[in-house]
N, C-alpha and C positions, 0 to 999 in steps of 0.2 A: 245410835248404834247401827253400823252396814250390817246388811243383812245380804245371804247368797240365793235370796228365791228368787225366783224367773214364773211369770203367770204372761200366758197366751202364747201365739207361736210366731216362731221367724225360721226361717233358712237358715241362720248362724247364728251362735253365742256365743262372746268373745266374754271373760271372765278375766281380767289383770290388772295391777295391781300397778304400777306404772310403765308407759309406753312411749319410745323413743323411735318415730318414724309412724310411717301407714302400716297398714292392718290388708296384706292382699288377700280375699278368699277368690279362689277358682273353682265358682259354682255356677251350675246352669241357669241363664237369665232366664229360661223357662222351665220350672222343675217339670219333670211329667208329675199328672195327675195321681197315677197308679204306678206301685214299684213292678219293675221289670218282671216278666215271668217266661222268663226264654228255655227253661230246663223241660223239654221233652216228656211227657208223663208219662210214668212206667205201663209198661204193656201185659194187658189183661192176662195172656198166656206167661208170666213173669214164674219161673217155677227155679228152685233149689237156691244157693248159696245164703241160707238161714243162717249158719255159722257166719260166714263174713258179714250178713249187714249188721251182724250182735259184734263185730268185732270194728267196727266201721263207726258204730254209736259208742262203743269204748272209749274210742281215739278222739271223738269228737266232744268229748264231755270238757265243760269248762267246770275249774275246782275252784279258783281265787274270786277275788269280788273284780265287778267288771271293772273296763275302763284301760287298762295298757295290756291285755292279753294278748299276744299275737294270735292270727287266725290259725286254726288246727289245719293242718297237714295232712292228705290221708293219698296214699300211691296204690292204685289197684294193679296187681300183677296178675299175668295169666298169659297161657296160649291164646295165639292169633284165633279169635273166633270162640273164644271163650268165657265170652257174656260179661265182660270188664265195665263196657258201657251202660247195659242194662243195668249190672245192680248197682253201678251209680243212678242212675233215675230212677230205679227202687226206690233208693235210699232217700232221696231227697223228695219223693213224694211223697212216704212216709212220715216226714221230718219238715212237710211244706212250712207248717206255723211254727218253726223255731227260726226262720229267717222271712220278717215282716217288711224287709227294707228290700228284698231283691233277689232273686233266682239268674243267674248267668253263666250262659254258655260259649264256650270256643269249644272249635273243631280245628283242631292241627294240619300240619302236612301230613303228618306219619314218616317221613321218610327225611330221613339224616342227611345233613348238610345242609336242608334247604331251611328257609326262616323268612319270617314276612309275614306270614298269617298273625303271628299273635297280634301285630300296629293293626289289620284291621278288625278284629275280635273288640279289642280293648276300643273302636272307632266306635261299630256297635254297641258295644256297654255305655257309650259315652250318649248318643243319640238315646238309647234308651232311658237312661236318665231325665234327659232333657234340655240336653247343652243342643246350640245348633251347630251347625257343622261349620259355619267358618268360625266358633269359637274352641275347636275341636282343635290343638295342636298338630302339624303332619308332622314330626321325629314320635319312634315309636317310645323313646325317653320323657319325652311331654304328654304323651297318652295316659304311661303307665304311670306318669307324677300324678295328674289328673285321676285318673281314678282312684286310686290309692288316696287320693286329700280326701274327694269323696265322699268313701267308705269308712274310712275313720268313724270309730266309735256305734258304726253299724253295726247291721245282724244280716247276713249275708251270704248264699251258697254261691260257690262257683264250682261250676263243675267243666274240667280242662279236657279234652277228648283227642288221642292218640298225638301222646306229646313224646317228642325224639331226645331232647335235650332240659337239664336241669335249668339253663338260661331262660329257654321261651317257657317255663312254668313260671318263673321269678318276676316275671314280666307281669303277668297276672294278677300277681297276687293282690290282696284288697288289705288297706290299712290295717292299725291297731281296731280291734275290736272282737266279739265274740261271731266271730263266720266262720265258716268251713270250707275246706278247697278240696275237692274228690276229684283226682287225677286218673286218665288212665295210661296205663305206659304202654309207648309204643316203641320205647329206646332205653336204655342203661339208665334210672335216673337215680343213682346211687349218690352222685352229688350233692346230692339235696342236702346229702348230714353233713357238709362243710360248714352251711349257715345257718340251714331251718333243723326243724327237728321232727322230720315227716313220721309219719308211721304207715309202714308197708302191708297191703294186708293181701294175702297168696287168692286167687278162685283157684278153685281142684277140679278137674271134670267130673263132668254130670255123672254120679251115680246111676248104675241101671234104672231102678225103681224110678228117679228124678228126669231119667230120658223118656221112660212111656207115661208118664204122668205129660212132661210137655208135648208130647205128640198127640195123646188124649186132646189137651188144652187147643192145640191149634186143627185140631179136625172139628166139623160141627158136633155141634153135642149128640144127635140121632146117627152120628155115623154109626153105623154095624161093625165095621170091617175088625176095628181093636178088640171085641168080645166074639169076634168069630174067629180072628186068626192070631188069637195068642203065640203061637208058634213064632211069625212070622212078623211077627211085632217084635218081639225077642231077638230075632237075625237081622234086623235092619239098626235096632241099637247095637248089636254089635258091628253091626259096619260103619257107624260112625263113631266106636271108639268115642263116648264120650263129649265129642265138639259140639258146643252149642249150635255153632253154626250149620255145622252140616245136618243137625238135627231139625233145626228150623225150617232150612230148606227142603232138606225130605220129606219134613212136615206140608211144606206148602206143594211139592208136587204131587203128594195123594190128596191134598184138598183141590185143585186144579184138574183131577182126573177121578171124582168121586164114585165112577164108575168098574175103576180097574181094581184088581187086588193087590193086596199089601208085597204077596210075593212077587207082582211086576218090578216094584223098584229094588226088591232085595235082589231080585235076579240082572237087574240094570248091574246094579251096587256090583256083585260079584264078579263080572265082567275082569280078566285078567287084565286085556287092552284098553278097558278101557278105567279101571280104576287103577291104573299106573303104580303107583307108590302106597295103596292103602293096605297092601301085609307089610310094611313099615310101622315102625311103635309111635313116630313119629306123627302124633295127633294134628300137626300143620297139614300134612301130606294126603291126610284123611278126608280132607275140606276137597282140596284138588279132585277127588272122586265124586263128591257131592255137586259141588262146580261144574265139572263134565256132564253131567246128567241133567243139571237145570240148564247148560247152556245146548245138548243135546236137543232138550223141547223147545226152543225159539226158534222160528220161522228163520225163510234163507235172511231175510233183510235184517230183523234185531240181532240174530247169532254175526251178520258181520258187522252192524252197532257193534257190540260187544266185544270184538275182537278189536274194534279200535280202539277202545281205550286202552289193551293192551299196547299199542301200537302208538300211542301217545307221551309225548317228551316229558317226562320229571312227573313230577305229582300232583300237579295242580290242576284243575276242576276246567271241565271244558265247555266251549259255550257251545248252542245249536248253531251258528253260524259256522265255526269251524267244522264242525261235524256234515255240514250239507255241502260245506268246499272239500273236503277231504273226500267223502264219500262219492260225492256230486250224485248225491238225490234231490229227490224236491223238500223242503223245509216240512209241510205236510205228514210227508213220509217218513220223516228224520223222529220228527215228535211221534209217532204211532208207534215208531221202534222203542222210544226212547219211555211212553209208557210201557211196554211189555216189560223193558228189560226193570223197571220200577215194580210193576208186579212182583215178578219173579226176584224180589230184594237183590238184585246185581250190581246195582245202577243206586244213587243216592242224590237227590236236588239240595245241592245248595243258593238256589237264587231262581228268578222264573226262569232265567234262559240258560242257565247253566249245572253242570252235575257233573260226579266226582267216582269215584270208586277207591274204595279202600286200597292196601299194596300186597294184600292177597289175593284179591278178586283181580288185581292188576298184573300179577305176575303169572296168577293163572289164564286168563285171556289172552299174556303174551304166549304162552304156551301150548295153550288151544289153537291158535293159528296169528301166527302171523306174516303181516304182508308189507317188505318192504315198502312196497312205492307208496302206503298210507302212511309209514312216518316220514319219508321224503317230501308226501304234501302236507303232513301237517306242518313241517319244518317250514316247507314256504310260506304256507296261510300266515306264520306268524313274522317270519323277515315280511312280507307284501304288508302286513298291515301296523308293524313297527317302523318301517320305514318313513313311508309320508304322515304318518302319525306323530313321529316323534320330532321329525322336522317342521311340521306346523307349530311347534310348541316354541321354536325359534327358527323362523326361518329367514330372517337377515342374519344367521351367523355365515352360514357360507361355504364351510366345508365342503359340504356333501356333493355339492353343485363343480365346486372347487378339484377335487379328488377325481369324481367320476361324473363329467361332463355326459356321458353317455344314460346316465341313471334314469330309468325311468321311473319314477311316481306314481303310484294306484292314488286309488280314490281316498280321500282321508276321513276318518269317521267322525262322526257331528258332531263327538267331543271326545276329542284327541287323549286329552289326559285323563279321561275318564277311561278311555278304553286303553292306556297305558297300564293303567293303575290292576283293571281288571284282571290283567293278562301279563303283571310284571314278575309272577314266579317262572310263568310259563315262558318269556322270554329268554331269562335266565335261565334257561336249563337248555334250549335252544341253543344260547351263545356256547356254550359250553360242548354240545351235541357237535357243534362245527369247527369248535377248534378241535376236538377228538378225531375229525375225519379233514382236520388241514384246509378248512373249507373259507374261502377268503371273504364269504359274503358275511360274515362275523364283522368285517372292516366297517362297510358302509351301516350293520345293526347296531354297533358301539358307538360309534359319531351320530348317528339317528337318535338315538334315546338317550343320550348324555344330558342335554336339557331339562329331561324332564325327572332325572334321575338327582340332576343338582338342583332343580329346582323345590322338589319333593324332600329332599337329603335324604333317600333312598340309597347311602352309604355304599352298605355292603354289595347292595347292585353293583354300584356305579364299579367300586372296587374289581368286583367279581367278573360283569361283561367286557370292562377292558383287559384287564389279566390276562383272558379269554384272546382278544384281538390281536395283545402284544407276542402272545405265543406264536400266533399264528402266522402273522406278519414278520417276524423276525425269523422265522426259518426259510424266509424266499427271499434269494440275492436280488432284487431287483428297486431301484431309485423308488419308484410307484410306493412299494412295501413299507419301504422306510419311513418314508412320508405319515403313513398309516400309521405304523407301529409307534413314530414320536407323538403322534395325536393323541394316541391312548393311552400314552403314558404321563402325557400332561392331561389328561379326563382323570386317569388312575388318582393320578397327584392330590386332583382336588379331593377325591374319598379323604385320602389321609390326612388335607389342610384340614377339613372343617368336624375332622374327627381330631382334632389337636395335633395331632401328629406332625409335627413341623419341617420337624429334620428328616423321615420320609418321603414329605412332597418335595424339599427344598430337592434331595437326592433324583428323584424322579423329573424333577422339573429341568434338572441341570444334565441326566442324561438324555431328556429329551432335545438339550439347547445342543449338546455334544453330537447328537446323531444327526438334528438338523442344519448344521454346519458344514459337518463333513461332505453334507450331499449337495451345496447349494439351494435348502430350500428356507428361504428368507421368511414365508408369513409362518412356518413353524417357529425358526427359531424367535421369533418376534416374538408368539406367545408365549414361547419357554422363557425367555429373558422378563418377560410381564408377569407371567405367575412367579416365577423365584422372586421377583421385586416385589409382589406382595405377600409372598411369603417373609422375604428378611422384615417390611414393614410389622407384619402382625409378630417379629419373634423380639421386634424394640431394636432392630439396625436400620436407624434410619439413615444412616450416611451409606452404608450398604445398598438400600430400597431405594433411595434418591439415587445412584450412580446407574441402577440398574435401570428405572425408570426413566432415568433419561437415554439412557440407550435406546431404550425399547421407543421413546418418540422418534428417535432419528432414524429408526429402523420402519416406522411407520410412514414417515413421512419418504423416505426413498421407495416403500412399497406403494405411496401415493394411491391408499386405500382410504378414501375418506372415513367411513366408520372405525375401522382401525385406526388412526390419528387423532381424531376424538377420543376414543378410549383411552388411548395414551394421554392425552391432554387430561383428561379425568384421573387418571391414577395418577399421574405425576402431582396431579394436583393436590393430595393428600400427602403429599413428603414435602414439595416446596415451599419455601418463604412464604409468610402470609400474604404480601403482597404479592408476588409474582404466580401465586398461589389461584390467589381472586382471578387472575387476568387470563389464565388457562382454564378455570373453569366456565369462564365466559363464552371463549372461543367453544371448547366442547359445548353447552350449551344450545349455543346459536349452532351448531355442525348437526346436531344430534335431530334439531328442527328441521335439520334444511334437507336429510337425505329424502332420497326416491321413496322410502317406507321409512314415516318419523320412529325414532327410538324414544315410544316416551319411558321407558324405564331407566333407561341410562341417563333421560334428558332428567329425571329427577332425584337421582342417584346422584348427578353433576351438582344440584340444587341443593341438598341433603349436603356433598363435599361445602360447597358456597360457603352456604350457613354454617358448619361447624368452625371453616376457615375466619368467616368475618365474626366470630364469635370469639378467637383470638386477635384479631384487628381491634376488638372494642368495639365494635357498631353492631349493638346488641337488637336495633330495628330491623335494620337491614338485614339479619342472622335470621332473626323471628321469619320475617317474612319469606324466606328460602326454605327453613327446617319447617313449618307449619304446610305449605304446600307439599312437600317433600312428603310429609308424612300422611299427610292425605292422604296421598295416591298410594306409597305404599302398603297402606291399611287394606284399599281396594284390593290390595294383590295381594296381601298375604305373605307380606317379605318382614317377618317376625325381627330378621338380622339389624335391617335397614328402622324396622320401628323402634326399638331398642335404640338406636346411635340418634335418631332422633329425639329420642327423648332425653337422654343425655345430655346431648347440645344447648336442646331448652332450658333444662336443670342449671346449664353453665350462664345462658345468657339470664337466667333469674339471679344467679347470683351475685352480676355483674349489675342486676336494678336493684338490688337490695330485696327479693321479695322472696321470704324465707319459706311461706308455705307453699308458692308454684313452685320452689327448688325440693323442695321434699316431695312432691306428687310427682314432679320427672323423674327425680333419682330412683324414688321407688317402684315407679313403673318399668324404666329401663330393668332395674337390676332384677323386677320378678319374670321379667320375659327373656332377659339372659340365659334367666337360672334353668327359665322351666324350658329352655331349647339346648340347653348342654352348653351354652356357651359360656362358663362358669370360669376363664380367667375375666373375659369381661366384666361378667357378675361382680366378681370381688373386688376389681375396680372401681365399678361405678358404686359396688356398696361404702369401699372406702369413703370415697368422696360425700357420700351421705354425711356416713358418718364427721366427718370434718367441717360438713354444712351447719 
């Protein structure tokens, strides 16, 4: 008689009953020791919303027996500054031992339109786990597959922090199982009841009684001053109406000044001019008064810190580097500020070198003062150090050099894609900043970071900073312009090829071949004619892709660019006869070897064509030995696309020696690395084929 017991431990139990194909798990080849515990722990002076954390453990109650629950939903709403975040870290520290597998936090943009942070939130969840980082997927689709496999059947809190849209919460979420997701909103996320089935739970502001209770909490406990000036402890909660925040803060300025009386800040507070909008009902407005006052007390150096992050592009967290080029202090000096303004809760560290500010704290510092020429420089600090950055990442392509012969180059940082990666919201908000004011150096920032944008499939960038370029370059009659503008729109293209979108790129592709025509400019249209040829290839026209790709060699070859001809020799050689097929990717090969700076990626990208080529020829050694090297090298890089076809190939040449179980471990490898990169017509392909093996 089978029996269903399990005695001792593993990482996986697979329990079925019969199995047709492999078994992929995508679990960390190192678990961590200890489950994650990233959730912040609620803060000692934690005072009022008792109704909501009893309405917050309502929502979070599981009633069925475990095992297919979806995880509970819970949306915290409230004014800006009204304690949303905190009594989720109430919540979850009261509630630490209901989730024995993992405490996890994101912190959002806050601010609408922009998106990125969730891929690297869910990076850190991943790391934390215990996966290592190159087995960490880069699409933010294979993060959120990954974590979600996971979590499955765990016990798990996530708590999501100033999320703008119902999409980057979805992204988050953790498989079937009994976890809980405390969200806070910092955008419309009424969405959510299309799919899931959240429950909304309101914060109310603070209660009088609930506002000098926290004021109490954050004064030392022998303070005098709350049992000496009742009065006047009384008028300072009404001046802040309520906000947590502002109460906080006016908390922390009489503890900062334990000398002064309570009526000093109430008489700050009352200030006509200077608390702006606080006889407005409008409890947001009320912050802005509290803000003036704490950024009143900062010395001249942290009060213009602080004004810079006003004065900072989009919403993303900035580093002490920027801040000592913008400002142009000494680094030293930058960090002394950069404590103060930490003190005084203004300021917030997300990473050692880098910090962030909320989009109230940021709206107010624009407010408080600002100075054009510090967002002009920070506008350059970031073209200066995207520029040679992004062109290190490929610099045998050529453009750039190509375009703007005069460009000069800064120094480029010790790891380009790293500091890509860091700074790629902040880019994008930049690009955008300069097509708003017409500004053409959008051109040479979009061609700069294209590589690393496709290399990453950082999509909606890619999408987004060219959009950006094409705007801009297309409102200026001038040959130069165009040139530009068709670039960007064969960069644009590829967002839409490798987001599926076929007949978008092909459209894009074909207006860029049309624009570069018109102008006489030949290495444009070369590459419009090459991308629409691999576009008709991936849409199944290959008398289409073959016609086009042979153009694009005769065009190559009249450009008499050697890596360009090569290139062509390599695409061409995935449409052509198998024979004449073999013999062009020979040539590219041997070209790809022989330039000034060897291309070993192409050179095994040619090697990877080879093999799948002579893998239809029947010379399934010769295949082996092209698609094995091929794949090597690709594994080093991290070209997930290129590992997949590789494996494939091999799958093929197994079937062609008759060896049924390497043709099942290719097949199954390729199609789970399809799958888990979005590239899910392939998947189904290659699953077919399985299936048929």
């Amino acid at each position: 008689m089978t029996r269903n017991d399990f005695e001792g431990s593993a990482d996986a139990v697979v329990q079925a009953g019969h199995v047709e194909g492999g078994i992929h798990f995508s679990l960390p080849s190192r678990p961590a020791p200890h489950p994650p515990r990233q959730i912040r722990p609620p803060t000692r002076n934690y005072t009022n919303n008792e109704r909501q954390l009893r309405e917050i453990t309502e929502a979070a109650r599981f009633t069925g027996e475990p095992g297919g629950e979806a995880p509970r939903l819970i949306v915290l709403r409230g004014a800006a500054g009204g304690g949303k975040s905190e009594t989720a870290f109430q919540w979850a520290g009261e509630h630490h031992e209901d989730f024995p597998d993992g405490h996890f936090y994101a912190r959002l943009s806050g601010a609408a339109g922009e998106s990125g942070s969730e891929s690297e939130c869910l990076r850190d969840f991943l790391i934390t786990v215990g996966y290592a980082v190159n087995e960490i997927p880069e699409t933010l689709q294979g993060r959120a597959n990954y974590f979600r496999s996971w979590s499955t059947g765990k016990r798990v809190a996530v708590v999501v922090d100033d999320a703008v849209t119902a999409a980057q919460v979805r992204w988050l979420l953790p498989g079937l199982g009994r976890s809980v997701v405390l969200v806070t909103e910092a955008g419309p996320l009424a969405a959510l009841r299309a799919r899931e089935k959240p429950a909304f739970v309101e914060l109310d502001p603070m209660s009088p009684e609930s506002a000098r209770l926290l004021l109490r909490r954050i004064l030392d406990e022998d303070d005098p001053r709350p049992q000496r000036e009742p009065e006047q402890l009384d008028a300072l909660v009404q001046r802040c109406e309520g906000s947590t925040l502002a109460l906080c803060v006016a908390g922390a300025l009489l503890a900062q000044r334990p000398t002064r009386p309570i009526d000093w800040l109430v008489r700050e507070l009352s200030d006509q001019d200077r608390r702006l909008a606080v006889l407005s009902r409008d409890e947001s407005l009320s912050v802005n008064a509290v803000l003036n006052t704490a950024a009143d007390r900062l010395d001249e150096r942290a009060r213009r810190l602080y004004t810079a992050f006003g004065d900072h592009p989009g919403s993303g967290d900035v580093s002490v580097a920027a801040l000592v080029a913008v400002l142009e202090e000494r680094e030293d000096d930058v960090r002394e500020g950069l404590d103060r303004l930490l003190d005084a809760r203004l300021v917030q560290q997300s990473a050692p070198d880098r910090f962030f500010v909320d989009g109230l704290v940021r709206a107010h510092a624009r407010r408080y003062h600002s100075d054009p020429g510090a967002s002009s420089r920070f506008v350059q600090f970031y073209v200066d150090g995207a520029i040679p950055a992004g062109n290190a990442v490929m610099p045998q392509r050529g453009w750039l050099q190509r375009i703007w012969p005069d460009l000069r180059l800064g120094s480029v940082p010790p790891d380009p894609e790293a500091w890509l990666a860091a700074e790629r919201v902040n880019i994008r908000a930049v690009a955008e900043l300069l097509r708003d004011g017409g500004d053409e150096r959008v051109g040479p920032l979009a061609v700069a970071v294209w590589p690393f944008h496709e290399r990453a499939k950082h999509l909606d960038d890619m999408d987004a900073v060219n959009d950006c370029a094409v705007a801009v370059e297309e409102s200026r009659d001038h040959d130069a312009n165009r040139l530009v503008a068709g670039l960007a729109l064969v960069q644009r293209g590829f967002a839409f090829r490798h987001r599926g979108e076929r007949d978008k790129a092909a459209e894009m592709f074909a207006r860029a071949n049309e624009m570069a025509s018109e102008h006489g400019e030949r290495d444009l249209a070369a590459t419009a004619v090459e991308s629409l040829g691999l576009v008709r290839r991936e849409q199944g026209d290959r008398a289409a892709a073959h016609e086009l790709l042979l153009r694009n060699l005769a065009m190559a070859r009249e450009i008499a660019d050697a890596r360009r001809t090569a290139l062509a020799k390599m695409h061409l050689g995935s449409v052509e006869s198998p024979e004449a097929a073999v013999g062009l990717l020979d040539e590219a090969i041997e070209a790809f070897r022989s330039l000034p700076r060897p291309d070993l990626h192409n050179e095994h990208k040619s090697l990877l064509w080879r093999g799948i080529r002579r893998v239809e020829l029947q010379r399934p050694d010769e295949a082996r030995t092209d698609l094995t090297a091929a794949l090597r090298h690709m594994t080093e890089e991290n070209r997930h696309f290129e590992i997949a076809q590789a494996h494939a190939a091999l799958a093929r040449c197994a079937v062609a020696a008759g060896a049924v179980e390497e043709t099942r471990e290719h097949f199954t490898r390729s199609a789970s690395i399809y799958r888990t990169w979005g590239f899910l017509d392939q998947a189904e392909q290659v699953q077919a084929e399985l299936d048929r093996s």
